[in-house]
C-alpha positions in Angstrom: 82.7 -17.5 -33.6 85.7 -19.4 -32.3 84.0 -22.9 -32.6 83.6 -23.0 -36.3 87.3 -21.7 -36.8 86.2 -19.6 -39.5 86.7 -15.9 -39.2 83.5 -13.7 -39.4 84.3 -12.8 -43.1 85.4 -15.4 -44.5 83.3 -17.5 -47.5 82.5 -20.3 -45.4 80.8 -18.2 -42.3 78.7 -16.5 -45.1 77.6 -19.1 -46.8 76.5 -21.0 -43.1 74.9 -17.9 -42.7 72.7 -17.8 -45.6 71.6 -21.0 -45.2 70.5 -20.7 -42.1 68.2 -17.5 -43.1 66.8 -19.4 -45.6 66.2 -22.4 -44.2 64.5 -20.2 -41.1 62.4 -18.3 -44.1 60.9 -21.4 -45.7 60.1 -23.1 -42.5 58.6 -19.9 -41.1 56.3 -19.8 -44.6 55.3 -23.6 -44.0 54.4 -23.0 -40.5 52.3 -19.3 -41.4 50.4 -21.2 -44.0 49.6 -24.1 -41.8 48.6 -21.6 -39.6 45.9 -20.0 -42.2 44.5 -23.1 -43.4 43.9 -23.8 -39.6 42.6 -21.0 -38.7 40.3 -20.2 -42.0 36.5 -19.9 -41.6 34.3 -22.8 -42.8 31.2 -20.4 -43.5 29.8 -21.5 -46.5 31.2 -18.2 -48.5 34.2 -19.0 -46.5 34.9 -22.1 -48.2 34.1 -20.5 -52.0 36.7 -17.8 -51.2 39.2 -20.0 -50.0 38.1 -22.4 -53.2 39.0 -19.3 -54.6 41.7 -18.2 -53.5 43.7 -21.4 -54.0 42.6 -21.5 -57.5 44.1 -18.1 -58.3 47.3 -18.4 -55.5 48.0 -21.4 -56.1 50.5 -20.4 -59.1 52.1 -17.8 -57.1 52.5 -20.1 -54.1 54.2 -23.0 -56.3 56.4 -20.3 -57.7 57.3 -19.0 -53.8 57.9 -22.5 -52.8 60.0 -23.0 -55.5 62.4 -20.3 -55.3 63.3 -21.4 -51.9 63.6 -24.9 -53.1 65.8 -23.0 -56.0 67.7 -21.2 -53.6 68.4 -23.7 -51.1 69.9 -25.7 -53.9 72.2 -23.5 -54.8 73.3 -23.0 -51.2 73.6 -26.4 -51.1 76.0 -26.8 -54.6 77.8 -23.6 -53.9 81.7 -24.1 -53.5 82.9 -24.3 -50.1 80.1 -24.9 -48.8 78.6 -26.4 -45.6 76.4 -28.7 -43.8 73.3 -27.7 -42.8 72.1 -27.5 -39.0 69.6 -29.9 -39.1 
């Protein structure tokens, strides 16, 4: 890209680069997850596996959330690096 000024190998370009992909991964979890808990059925046994479910997920989908959150701040604190797009 000419705009940035930044050849296409240089540090900077690859480090905008991976932030973007990760910022487009965690939103793209958020908005699949919203997604299920909207669209889940509210059956009686519905609700018990989904009781369920979040009892024995919800450890690995803290630990998900959190190696974004862990990898985004290391993006963030990495040298040369830069702002995000939003």
């Amino acid at each position: 890209m000419h705009a940035s000024g930044y050849l296409i190998n240089s540090p900077e370009r690859k480090d905008r680069c991976a932030r973007v992909a990760a910022s487009v991964a965690y939103k793209l979890v958020e908005e699949l997850n919203k997604w299920r808990r909207a669209n889940t059925a509210k059956t009686s046994h519905g609700l018990h596996q989904e009781k369920c479910a979040s009892q024995h997920n919800s450890t690995a989908q803290n630990v998900t959330v959190q190696k974004f959150q862990n990898h985004l701040h290391r993006l963030k604190n990495s040298k040369g690096a830069v702002k995000r797009l939003h």
